[in-house]
N, CA and C atoms as a LAMMPS dump frame, in Angstrom:
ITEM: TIMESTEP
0
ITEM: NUMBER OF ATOMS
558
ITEM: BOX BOUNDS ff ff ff
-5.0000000000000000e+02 5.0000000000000000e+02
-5.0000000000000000e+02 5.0000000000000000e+02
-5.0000000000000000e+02 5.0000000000000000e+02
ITEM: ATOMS id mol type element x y z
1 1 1 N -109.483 165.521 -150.199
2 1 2 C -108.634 166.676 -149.992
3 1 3 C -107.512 166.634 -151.027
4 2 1 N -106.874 167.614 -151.425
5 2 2 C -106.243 168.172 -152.58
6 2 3 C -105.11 168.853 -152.202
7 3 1 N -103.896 168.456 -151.725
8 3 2 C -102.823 169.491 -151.529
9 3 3 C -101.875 169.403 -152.585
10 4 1 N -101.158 170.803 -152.916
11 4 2 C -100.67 171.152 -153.623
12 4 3 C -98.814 171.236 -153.283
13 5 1 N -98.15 171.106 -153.631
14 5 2 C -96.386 171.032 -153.007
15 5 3 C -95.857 172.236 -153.461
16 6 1 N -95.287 173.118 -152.928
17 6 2 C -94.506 174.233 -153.735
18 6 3 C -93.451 174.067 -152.709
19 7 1 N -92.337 174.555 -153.257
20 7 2 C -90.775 174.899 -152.736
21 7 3 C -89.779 175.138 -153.221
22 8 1 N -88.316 175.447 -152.482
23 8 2 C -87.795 175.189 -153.382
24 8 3 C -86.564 173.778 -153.541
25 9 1 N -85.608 173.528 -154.507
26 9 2 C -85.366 172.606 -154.955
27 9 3 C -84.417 172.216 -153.791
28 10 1 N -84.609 170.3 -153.851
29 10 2 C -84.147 170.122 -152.457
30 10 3 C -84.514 170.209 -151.441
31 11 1 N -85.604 171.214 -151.274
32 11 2 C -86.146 171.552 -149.35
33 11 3 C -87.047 170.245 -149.324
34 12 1 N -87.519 169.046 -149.946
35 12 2 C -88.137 167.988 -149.057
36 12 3 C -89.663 167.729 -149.595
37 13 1 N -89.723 168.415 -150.576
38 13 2 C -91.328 168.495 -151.496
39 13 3 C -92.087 166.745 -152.107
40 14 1 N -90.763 166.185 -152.526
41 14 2 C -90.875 165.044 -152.623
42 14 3 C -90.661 163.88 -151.6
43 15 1 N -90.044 164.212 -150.24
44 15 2 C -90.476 163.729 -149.031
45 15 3 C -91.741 163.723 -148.813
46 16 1 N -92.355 164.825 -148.632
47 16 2 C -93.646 165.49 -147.87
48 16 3 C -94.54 164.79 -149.145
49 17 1 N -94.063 164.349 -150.189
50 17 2 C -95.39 163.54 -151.196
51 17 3 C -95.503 162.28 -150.437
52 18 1 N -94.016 161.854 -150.616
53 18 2 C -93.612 160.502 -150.054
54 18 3 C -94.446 159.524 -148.84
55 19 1 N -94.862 160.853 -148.347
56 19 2 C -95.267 161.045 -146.583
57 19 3 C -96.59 160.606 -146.517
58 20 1 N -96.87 161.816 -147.356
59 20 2 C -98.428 161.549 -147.481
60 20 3 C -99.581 160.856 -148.232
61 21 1 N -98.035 159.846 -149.325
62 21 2 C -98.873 158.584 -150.226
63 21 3 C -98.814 157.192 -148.887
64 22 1 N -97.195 157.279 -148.588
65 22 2 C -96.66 156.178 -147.293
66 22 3 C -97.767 156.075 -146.44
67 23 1 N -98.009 157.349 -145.747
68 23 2 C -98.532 157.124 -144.625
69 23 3 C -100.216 157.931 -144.028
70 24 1 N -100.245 158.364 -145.24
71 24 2 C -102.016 158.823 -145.069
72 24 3 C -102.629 158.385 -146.369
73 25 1 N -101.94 158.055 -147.005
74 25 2 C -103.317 157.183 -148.393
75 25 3 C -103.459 157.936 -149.185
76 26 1 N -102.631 158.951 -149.569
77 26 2 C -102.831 160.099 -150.883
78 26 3 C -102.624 159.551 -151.801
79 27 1 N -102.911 159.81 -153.197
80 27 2 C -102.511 159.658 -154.597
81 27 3 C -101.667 160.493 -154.623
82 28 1 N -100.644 159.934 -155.814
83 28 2 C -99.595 161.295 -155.876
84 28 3 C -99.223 161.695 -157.696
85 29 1 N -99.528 162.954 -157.736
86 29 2 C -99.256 163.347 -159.194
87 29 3 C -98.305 164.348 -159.184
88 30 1 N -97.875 164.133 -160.13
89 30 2 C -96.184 164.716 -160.221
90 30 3 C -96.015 165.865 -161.744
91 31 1 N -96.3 166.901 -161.643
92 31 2 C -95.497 167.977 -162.588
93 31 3 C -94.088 167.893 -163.288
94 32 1 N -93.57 167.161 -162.621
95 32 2 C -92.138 167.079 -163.192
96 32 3 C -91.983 165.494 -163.978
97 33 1 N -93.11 164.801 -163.683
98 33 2 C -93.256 163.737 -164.503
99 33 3 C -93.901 163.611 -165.958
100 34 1 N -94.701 164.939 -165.726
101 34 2 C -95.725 165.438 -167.052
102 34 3 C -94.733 165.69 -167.615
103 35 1 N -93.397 166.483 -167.409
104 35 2 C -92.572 167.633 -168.449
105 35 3 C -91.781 166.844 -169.023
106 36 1 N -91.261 166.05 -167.594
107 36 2 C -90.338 164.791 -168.716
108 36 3 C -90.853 163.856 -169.29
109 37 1 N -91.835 163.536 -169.66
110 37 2 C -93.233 162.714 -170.548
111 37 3 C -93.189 163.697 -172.405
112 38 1 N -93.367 164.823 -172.302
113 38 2 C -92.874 165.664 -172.957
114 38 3 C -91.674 165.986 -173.483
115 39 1 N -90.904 165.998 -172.697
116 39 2 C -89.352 166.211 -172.931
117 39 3 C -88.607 165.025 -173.907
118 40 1 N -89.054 163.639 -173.356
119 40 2 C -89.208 162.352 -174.008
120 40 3 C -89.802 162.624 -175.624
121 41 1 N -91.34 162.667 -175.328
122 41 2 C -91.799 162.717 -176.549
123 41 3 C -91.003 163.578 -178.003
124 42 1 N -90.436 164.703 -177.328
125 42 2 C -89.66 165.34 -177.931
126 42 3 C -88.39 164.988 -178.637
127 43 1 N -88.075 163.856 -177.91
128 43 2 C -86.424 163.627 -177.946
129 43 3 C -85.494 164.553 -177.643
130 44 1 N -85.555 165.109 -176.72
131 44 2 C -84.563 166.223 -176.032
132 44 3 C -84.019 165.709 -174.973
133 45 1 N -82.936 166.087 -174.567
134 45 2 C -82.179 165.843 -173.349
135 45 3 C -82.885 166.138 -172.025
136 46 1 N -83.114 165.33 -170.68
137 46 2 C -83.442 165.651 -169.763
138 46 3 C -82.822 166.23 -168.647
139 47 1 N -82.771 168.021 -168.748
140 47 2 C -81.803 168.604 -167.719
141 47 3 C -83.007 169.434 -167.67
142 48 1 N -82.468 170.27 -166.747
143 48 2 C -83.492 171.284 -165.677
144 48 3 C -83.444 172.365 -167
145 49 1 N -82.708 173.158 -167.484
146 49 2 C -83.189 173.987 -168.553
147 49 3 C -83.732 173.558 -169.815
148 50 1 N -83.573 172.255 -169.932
149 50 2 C -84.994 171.541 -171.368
150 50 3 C -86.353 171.507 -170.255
151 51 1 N -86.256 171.253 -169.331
152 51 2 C -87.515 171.691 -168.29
153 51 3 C -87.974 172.459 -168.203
154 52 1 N -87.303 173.615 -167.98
155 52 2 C -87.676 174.91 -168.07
156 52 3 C -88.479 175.717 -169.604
157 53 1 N -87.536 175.215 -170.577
158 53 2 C -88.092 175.414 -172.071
159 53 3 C -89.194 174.888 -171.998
160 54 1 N -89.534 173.563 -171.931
161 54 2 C -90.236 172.41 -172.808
162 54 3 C -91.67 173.041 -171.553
163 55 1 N -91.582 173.526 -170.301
164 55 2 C -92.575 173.603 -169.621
165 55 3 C -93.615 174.68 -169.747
166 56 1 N -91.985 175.983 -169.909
167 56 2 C -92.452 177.174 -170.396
168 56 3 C -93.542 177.744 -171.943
169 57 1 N -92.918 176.51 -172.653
170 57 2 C -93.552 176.538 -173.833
171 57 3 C -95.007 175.864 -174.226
172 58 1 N -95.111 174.934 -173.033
173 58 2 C -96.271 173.961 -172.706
174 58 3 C -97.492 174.973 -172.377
175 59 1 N -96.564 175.641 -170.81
176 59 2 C -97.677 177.387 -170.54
177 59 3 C -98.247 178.281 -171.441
178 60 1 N -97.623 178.453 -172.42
179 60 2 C -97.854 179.159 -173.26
180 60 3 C -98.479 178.617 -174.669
181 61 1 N -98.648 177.78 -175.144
182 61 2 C -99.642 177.219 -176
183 61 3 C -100.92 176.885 -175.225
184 62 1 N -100.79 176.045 -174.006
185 62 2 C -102.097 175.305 -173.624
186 62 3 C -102.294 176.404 -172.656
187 63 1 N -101.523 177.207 -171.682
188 63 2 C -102.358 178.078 -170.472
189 63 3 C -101.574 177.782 -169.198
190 64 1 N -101.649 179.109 -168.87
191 64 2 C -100.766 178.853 -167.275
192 64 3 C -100.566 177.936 -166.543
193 65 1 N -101.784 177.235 -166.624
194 65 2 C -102.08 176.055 -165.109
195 65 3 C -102.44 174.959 -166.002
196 66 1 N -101.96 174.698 -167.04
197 66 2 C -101.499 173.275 -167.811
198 66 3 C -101.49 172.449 -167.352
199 67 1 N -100.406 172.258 -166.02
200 67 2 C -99.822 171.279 -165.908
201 67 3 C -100.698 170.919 -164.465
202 68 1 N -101.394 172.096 -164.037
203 68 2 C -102.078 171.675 -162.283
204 68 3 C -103.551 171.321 -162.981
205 69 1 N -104.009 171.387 -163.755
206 69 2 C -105.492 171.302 -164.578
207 69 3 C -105.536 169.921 -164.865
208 70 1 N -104.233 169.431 -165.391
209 70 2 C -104.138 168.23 -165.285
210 70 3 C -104.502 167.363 -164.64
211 71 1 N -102.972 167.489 -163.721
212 71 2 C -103.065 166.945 -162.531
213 71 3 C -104.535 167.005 -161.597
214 72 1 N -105.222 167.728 -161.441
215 72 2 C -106.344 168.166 -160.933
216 72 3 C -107.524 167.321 -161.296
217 73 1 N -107.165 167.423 -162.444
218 73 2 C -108.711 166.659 -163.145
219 73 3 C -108.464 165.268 -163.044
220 74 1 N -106.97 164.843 -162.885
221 74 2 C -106.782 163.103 -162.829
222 74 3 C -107.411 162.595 -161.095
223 75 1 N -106.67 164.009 -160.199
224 75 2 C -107.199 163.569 -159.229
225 75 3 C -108.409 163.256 -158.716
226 76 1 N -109.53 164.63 -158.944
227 76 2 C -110.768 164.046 -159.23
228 76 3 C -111.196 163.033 -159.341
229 77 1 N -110.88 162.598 -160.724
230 77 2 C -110.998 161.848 -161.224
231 77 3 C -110.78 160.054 -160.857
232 78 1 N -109.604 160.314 -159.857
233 78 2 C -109.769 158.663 -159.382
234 78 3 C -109.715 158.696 -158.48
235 79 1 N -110.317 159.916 -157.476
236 79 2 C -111.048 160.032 -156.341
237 79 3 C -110.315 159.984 -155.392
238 80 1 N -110.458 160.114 -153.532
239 80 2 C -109.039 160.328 -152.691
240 80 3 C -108.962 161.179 -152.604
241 81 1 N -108.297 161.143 -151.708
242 81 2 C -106.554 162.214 -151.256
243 81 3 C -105.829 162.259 -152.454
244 82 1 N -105.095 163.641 -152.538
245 82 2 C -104.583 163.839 -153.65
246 82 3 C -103.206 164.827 -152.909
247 83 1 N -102.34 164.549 -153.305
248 83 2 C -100.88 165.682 -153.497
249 83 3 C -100.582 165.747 -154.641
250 84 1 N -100.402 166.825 -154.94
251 84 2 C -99.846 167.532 -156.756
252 84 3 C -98.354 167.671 -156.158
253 85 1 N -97.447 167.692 -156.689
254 85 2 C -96.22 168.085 -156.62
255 85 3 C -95.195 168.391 -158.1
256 86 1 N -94.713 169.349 -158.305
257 86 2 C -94.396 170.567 -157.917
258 86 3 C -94.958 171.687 -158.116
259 87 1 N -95.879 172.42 -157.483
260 87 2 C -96.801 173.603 -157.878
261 87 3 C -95.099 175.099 -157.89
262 88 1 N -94.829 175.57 -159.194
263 88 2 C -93.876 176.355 -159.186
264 88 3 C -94.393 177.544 -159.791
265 89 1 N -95.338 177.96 -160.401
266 89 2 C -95.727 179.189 -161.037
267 89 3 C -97.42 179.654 -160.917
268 90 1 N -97.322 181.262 -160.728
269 90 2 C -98.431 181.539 -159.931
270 90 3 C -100.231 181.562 -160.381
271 91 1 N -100.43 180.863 -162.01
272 91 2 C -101.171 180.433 -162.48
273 91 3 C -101.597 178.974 -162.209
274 92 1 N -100.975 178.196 -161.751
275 92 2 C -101.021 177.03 -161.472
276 92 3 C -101.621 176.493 -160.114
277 93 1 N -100.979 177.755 -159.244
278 93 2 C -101.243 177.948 -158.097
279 93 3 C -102.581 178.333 -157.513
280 94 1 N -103.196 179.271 -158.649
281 94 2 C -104.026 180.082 -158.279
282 94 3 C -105.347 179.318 -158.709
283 95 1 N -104.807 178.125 -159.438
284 95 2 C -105.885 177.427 -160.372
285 95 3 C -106.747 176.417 -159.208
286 96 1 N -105.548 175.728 -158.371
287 96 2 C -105.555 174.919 -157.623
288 96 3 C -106.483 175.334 -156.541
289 97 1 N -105.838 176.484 -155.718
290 97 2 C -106.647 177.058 -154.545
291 97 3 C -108.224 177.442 -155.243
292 98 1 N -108.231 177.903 -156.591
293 98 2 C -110.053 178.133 -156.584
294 98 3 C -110.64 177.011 -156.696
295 99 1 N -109.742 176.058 -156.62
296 99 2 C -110.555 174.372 -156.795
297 99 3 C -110.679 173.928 -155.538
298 100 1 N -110.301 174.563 -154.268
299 100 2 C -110.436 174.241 -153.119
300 100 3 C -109.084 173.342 -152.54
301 101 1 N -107.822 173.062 -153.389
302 101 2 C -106.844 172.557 -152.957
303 101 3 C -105.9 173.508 -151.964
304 102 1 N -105.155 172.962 -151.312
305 102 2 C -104.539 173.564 -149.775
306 102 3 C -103.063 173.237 -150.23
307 103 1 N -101.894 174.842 -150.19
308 103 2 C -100.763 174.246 -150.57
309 103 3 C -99.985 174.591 -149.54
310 104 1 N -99.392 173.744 -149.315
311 104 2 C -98.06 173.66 -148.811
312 104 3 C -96.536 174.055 -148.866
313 105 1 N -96.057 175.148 -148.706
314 105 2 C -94.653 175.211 -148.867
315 105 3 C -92.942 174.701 -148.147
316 106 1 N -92.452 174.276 -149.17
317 106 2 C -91.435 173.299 -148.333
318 106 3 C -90.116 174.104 -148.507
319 107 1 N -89.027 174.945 -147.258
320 107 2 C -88.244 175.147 -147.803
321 107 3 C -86.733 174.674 -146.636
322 108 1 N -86.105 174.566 -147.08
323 108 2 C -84.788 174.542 -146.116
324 108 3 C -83.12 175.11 -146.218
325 109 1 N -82.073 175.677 -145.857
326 109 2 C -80.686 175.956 -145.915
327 109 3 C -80.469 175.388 -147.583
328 110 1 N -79.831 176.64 -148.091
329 110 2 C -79.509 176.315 -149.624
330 110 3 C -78.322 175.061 -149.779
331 111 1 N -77.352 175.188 -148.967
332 111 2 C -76.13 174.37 -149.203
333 111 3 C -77.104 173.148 -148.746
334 112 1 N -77.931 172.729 -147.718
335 112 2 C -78.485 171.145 -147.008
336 112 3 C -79.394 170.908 -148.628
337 113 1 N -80.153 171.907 -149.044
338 113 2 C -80.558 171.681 -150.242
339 113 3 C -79.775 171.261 -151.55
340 114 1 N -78.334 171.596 -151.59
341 114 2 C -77.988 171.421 -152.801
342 114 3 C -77.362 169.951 -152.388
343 115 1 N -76.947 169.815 -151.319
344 115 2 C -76.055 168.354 -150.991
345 115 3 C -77.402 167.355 -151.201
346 116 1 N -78.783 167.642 -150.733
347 116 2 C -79.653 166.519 -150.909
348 116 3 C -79.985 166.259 -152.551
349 117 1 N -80.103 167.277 -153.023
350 117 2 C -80.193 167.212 -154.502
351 117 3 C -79.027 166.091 -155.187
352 118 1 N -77.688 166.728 -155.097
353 118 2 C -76.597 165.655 -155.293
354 118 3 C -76.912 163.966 -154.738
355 119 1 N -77.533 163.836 -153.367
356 119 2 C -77.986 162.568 -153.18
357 119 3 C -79.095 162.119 -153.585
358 120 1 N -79.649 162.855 -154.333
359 120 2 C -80.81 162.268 -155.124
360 120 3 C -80.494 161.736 -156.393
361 121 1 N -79.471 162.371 -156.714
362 121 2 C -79.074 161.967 -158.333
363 121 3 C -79.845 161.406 -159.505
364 122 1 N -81.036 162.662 -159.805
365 122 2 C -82.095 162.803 -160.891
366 122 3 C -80.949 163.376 -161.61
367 123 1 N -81.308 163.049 -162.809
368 123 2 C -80.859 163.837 -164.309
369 123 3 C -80.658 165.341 -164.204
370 124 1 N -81.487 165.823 -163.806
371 124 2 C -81.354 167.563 -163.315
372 124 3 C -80.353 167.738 -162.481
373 125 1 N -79.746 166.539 -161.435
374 125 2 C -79.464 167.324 -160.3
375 125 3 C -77.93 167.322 -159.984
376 126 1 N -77.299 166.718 -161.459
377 126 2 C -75.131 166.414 -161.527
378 126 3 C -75.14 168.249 -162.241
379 127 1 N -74.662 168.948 -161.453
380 127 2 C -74.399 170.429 -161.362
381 127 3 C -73.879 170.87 -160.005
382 128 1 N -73.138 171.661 -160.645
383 128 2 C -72.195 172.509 -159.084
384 128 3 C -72.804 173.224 -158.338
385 129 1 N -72.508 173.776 -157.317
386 129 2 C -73.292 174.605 -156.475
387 129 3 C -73.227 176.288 -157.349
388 130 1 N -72.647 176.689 -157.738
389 130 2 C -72.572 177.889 -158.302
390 130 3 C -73.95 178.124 -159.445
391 131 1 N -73.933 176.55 -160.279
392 131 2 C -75.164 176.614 -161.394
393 131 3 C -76.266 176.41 -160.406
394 132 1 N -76.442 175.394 -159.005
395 132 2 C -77.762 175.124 -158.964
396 132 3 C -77.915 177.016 -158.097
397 133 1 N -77.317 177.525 -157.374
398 133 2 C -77.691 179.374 -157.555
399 133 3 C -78.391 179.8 -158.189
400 134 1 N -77.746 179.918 -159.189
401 134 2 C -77.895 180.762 -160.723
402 134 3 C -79.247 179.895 -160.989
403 135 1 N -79.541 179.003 -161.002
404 135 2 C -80.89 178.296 -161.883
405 135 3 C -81.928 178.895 -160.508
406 136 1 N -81.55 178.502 -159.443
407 136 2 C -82.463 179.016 -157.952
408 136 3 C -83.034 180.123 -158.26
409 137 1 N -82.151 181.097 -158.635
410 137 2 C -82.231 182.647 -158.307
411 137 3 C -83.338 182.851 -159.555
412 138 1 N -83.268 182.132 -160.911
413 138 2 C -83.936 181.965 -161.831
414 138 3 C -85.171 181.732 -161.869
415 139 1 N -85.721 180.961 -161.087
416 139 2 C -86.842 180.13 -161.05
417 139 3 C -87.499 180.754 -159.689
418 140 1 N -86.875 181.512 -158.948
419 140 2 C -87.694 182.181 -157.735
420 140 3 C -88.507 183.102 -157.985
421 141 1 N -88.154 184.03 -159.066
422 141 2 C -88.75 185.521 -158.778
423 141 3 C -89.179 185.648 -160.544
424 142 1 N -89.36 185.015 -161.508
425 142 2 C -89.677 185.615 -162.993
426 142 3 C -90.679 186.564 -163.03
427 143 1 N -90.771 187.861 -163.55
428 143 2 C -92.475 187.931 -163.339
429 143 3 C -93.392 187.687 -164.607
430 144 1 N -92.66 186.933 -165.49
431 144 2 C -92.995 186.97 -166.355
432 144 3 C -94.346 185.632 -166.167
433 145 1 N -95.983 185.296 -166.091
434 145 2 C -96.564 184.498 -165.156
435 145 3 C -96.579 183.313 -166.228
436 146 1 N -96.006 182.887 -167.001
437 146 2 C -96.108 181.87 -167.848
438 146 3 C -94.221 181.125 -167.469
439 147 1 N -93.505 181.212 -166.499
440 147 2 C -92.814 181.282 -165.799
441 147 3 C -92.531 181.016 -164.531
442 148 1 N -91.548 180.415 -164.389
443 148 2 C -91.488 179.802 -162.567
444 148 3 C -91.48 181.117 -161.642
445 149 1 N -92.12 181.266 -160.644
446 149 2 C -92.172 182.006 -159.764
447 149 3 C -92.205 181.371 -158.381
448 150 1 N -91.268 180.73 -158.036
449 150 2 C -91.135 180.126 -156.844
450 150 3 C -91.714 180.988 -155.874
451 151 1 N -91.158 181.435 -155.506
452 151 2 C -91.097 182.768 -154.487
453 151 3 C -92.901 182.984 -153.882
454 152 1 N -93.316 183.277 -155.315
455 152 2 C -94.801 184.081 -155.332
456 152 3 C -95.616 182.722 -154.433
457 153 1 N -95.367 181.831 -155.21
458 153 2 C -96.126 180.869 -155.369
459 153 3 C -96.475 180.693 -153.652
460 154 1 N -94.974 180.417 -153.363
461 154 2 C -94.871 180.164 -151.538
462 154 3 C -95.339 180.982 -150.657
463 155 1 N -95.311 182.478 -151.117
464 155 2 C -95.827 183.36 -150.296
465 155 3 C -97.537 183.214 -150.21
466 156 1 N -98.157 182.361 -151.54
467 156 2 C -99.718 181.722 -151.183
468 156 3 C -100.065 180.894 -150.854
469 157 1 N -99.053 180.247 -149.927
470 157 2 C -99.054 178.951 -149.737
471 157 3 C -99.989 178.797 -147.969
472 158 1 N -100.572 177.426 -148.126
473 158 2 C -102.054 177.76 -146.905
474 158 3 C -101.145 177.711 -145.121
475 159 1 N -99.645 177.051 -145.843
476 159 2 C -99.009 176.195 -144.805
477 159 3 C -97.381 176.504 -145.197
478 160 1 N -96.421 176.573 -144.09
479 160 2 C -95.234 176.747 -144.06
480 160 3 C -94.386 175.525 -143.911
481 161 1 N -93.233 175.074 -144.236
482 161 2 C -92.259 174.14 -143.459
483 161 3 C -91.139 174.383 -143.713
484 162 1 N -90.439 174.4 -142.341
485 162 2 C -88.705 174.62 -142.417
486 162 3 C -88.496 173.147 -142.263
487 163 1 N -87.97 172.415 -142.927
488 163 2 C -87.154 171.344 -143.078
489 163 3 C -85.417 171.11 -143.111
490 164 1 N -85.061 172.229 -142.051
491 164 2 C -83.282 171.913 -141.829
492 164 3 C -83.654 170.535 -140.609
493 165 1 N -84.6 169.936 -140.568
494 165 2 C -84.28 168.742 -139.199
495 165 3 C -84.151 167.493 -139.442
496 166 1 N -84.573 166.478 -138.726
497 166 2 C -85.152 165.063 -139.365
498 166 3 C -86.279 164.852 -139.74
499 167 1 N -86.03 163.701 -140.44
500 167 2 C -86.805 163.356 -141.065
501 167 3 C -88.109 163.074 -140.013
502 168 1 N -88.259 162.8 -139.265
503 168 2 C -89.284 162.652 -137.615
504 168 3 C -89.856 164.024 -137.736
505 169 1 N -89.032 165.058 -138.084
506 169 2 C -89.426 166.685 -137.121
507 169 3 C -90.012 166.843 -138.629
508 170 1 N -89.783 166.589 -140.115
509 170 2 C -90.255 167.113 -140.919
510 170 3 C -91.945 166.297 -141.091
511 171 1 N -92.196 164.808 -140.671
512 171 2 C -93.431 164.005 -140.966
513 171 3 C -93.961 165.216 -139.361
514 172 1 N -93.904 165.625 -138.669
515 172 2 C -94.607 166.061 -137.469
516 172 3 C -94.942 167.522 -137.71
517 173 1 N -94.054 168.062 -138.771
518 173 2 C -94.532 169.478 -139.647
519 173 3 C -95.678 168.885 -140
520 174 1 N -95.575 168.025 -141.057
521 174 2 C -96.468 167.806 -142.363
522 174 3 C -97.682 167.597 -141.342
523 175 1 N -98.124 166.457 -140.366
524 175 2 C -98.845 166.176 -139.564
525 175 3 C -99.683 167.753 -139.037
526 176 1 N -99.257 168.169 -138.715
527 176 2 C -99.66 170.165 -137.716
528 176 3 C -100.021 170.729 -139.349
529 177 1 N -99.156 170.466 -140.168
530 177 2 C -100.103 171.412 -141.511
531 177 3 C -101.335 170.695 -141.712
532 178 1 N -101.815 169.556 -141.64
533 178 2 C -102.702 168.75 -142.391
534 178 3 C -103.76 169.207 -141.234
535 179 1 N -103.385 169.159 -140.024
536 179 2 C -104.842 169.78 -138.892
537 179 3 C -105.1 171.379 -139.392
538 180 1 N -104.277 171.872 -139.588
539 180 2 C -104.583 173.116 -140.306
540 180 3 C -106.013 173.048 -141.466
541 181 1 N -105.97 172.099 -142.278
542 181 2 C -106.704 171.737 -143.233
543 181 3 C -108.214 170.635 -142.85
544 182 1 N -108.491 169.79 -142.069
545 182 2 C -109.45 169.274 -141.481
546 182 3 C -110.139 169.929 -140.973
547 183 1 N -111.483 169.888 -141.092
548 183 2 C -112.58 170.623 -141.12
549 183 3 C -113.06 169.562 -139.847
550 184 1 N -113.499 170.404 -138.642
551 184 2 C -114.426 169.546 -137.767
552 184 3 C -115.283 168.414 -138.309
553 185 1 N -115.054 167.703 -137.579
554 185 2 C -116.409 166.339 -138.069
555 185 3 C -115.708 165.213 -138.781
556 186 1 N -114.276 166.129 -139.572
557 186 2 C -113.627 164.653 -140.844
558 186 3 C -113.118 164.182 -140.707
C-alpha cells in the first residue's frame, strides 16, 4: 500500500509519516528531502522560497509529478508499505492516485500550526506569523499546475484529518483512515 501526505504546513503530515514508519512498518519518502538534495546541489540557501523556485523549476523541466514519480518508483521498488510525504501540487497528486496510492489530508488551526512549525525549527520555519500567511495563502490556491496547489490537492484527498488534538486522537485518526483503505481479506 502507497499513501500519499498532503496538507498544510504544520497540521502534522510529518507526524502521520512518523506514525506510520514507528508503528505500522511503512517506508518513508520525503519530497522536501528531494528539493533540498537539489537546493544543496545548487549551492543556494535553504528557505521555503529557494523551495519553492528550485521545485517549481524542477516541474517544469522534468514534469509535474517529478518529484511523486520518484518517490513512487523508489517505493516500488524496495517493496512495502510506502508514505510519500509532501504531496502539494495537483500533478503529483493525480500521478499517485492512477498508481493506485491513497492520500491523506492533514490539516489543523493556523496559529497551533505556526507555533508547531516554530517548534520544529527546520531552516524554512524562523519566520513570523504574518510571512508564514502570506507564503500559506501562496502555496494554497496557484492555478498555475506546475505550482503548489495545496488546497486542490486536499480536496482529492481519499481521507480527511483535523489534528487540533493529541497526539493519541491524531494516531486514532490515522488508524480509521487506514481501515478506510484495507481491502477485505488483508
Amino acid at each position: 500500500m502507497i499513501i500519499g501526505i498532503t496538507g498544510t504546513n504544520g497540521s502534522g503530515k510529518g507526524e502521520v509519516a512518523n506514525y506510520l514508519v514507528d508503528k505500522k512498518g511503512f517506508n518513508h519518502y520525503s519530497t522536501r528531502a528531494l528539493i533540498i538534495q537539489e537546493i544543496q546541489k545548487r549551492g543556494l540557501p535553504v528557505n521555503r522560497d529557494t523551495m519553492n523556485t528550485v521545485s517549481t523549476d524542477m516541474r517544469k523541466t522534468l514534469g509535474g509529478e517529478v518529484f511523486h514519480k520518484i518517490l513512487y518508483e523508489r517505493a516500488v521498488r524496495d517493496g512495502g508499505d510506502a508514505v510519500i510525504e509532501s504531496v502539494r501540487e495537483v500533478p503529483g497528486a493525480d500521478f499517485l492516485k492512477k498508481h493506485g496510492a491513497f492520500l491523506i489530508a492533514v490539516d489543523a488551526n493556523q496559529r497551533e500550526r505556526y507555533d508547531r512549525s516554530k517548534k520544529r525549527g527546520s531552516s524554512t520555519d524562523y519566520i513570523e506569523f504574518d510571512t508564514f500567511k502570506m507564503q500559506e495563502e501562496r502555496e494554497m490556491q496557484d492555478p498555475d499546475p506546475l505550482k503548489q496547489n495545496v488546497r486542490k490537492v486536499m480536496e482529492m484527498a481519499d481521507a480527511f484529518i483535523e489534528n487540533n488534538g493529541t497526539m493519541g486522537e491524531l494516531h486514532r485518526k490515522v488508524d480509521e483512515a487506514l481501515e478506510k483503505f484495507i481491502k477485505p481479506g488483508e
